[in-house]
Structure formats: C-alpha cells, structure tokens
N, C-alpha and C positions, 0 to 999 in steps of 0.2 A: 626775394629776400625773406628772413626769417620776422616774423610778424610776432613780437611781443604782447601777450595777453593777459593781466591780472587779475586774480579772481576771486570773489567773496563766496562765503560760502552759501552752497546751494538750498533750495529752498525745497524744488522738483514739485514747485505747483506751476504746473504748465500753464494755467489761467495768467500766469504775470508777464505782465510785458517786458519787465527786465526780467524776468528769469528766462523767457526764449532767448532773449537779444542774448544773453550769457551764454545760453546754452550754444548758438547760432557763433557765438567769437569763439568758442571752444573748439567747434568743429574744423574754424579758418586758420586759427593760428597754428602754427607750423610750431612754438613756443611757446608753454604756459609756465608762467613763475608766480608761484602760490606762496602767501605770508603762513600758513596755516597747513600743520599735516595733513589734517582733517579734508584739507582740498581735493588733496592726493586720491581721497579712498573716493568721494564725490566725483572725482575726473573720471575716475574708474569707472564707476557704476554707470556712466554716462558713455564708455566704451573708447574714452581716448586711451592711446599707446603710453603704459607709465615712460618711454624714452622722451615724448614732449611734454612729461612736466616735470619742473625742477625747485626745489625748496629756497627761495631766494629771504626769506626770514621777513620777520614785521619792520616794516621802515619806521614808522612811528616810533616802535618801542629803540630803533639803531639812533633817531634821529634827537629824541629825548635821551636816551646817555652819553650822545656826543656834546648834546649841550648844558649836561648841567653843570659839568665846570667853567662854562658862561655864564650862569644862570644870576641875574640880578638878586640883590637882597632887597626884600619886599621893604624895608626903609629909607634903602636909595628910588626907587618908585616913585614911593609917595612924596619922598622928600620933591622929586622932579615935577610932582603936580600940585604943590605947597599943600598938601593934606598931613596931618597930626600922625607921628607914627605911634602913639597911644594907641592905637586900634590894634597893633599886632603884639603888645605885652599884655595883651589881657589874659587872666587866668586860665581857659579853657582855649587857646589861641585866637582862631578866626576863621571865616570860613571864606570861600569866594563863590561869587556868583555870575557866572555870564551866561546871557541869553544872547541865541544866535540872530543876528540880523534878518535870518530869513523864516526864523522859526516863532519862539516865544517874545523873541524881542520886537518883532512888527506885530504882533498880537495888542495894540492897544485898551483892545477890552478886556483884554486878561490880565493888566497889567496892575492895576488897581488889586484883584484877588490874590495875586500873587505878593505883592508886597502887603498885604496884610499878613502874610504866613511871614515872611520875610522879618516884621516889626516883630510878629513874636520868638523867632529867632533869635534877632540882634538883642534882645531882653539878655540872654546865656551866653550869645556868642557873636562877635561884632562881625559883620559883615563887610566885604570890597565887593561891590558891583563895579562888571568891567562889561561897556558895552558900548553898540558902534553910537552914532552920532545919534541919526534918528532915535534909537529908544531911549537914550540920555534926554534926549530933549521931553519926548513926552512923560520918562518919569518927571521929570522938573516941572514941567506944564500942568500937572493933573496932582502936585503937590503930595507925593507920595512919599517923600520922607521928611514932611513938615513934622516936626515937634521929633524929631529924632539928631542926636547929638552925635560929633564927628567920630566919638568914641562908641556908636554905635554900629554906624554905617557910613560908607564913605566911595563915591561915582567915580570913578576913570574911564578914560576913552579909550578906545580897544588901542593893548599896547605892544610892542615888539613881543617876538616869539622870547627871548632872552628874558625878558621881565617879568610876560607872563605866567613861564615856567618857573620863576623865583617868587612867584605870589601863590601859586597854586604846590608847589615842590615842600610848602610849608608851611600848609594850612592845614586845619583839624580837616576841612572837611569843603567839596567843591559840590554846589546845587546848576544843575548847567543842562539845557536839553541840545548840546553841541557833540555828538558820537567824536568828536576829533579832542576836545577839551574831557568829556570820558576818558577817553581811554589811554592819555597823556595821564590822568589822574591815577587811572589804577596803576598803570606802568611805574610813576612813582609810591603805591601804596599810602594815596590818601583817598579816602572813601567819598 
C-alpha cells in the first residue's frame, strides 16, 4: 500500500536523530505530501523522484480559515468563565498568553520571571492567560498575579479550538512558546 509521509523542513545535520528518522521515512514512503514548496527542493537534494512528492498545502493555515467563521467572540469567553470583558476594550487591545503544558508552562521556576515581564506588560496592555490546569494552579499557588486588577490580567483554562481562535484572531498581540499557537497567530496576522 502507498505509505503517507509528512515533512518538515530539513535540517541536513545528520548528527540529529530526527533528522535521519526523516531522512529514513523519506526513503520508505512510497508518498510524500509536503505543507511547504521548500520541501519539494529538500526532497530533491536528498535524491527522492519529484513523482512521490506532492504539495498537499499547510493544514493549519486550511484549518484556521475554515474556522474563523466559527470563531467565538472573546466576550462570549469570558463571559463563560464569569471574567470582566473590560479587558478587551482597552485602548491598545490585549494581548494573549499561553504556555504549553509541556513547555514553559511545567517550568515552575520560570514562572515567577516570567510574570514579572508579564506585570509590566499588563501596565500598556491587559493580558488573557490561557493555560492547562497545572500551571493555572501554580500561577495561583506562588501568587503571581497578586495586586493586579481583572482589567489587567485575567486566567482561563485551556479552551476550545473555536474560542481560542476568537481570543487570539483579535488580539494586539500573542506571547506563547507553543509553534502550533505561533503559527495559528501569524496565519491570522497578529504578531
């Protein structure tokens, strides 16, 4: 059977472990469907037949314009997690912030440094922290937005794709070390 392979772009330091594993699926699959032209010239250099690779486009960028005419309004959100929508008519808008469960947001001791950059932030520009349960709790635990006002900053638990494409689709601006929450942000053209 034909053996589906997707592929990032290459790196070509053969020292990485995913980059042979890549290079090793490259050579099995019978199939490669690449988000990036760029692939195309990489599959090449690497000696596959352009007949098995095929431009099947970015999912991400198909799957964020099928749904922004789903896309919640960051008011009905908040309104759903009884938070103030004062946060998103402020002058310079707002911005959002998620850290990824497996990333900055299990970083407990960086959590602390981080919302100090954060406080001075929300000073210009209110912030929506959206994250999973664990680092919700340890911001709260380690009192990290004590003495800051709902019109400044404001917690939600990580929320539907629909919502949080409607919080992030219309925000000045998103702080997030999540490459999936990136690049959902550039695709909509918020920095």
């Amino acid at each position: 059977g034909v053996q589906p392979c997707a592929l990032p772009i290459c790196s070509f330091d053969r020292s990485r472990v995913h980059e042979v594993n890549g290079m090793m699926c490259d050579r099995l699959a019978e199939l490669l469907m690449t988000s990036e032209w760029v692939a195309h010239d990489n599959l090449g250099r690497e000696g596959v037949p352009a007949d098995r690779v095929h431009f099947v486009g970015n999912l991400t960028m198909d799957t964020v314009r099928a749904m922004l005419s789903q896309a919640s309004p960051p008011k009905y959100t908040l309104r759903q997690f009884n938070q103030p929508q004062d946060i998103i008519k402020q002058k310079h808008g707002y911005g959002v912030v998620y850290l990824s469960p497996q990333g900055l947001g299990a970083c407990g001791e960086l959590l602390p440094e981080l919302f100090g950059i954060f406080r001075s932030v929300c000073r210009d520009l209110p912030l929506i922290v959206v994250g999973a349960e664990h680092t919700l709790q340890a911001i709260e635990s380690a009192h990290l937005c004590e003495g800051l006002s709902p019109t400044q900053i404001v917690l939600l638990p990580v929320i539907p794709y629909f919502k949080m494409i409607g919080l992030v689709g219309t925000a000045a601006c998103v702080f997030t070390d999540s490459m999936a929450v990136q690049e959902e942000a550039t695709i909509m053209g918020v920095p």
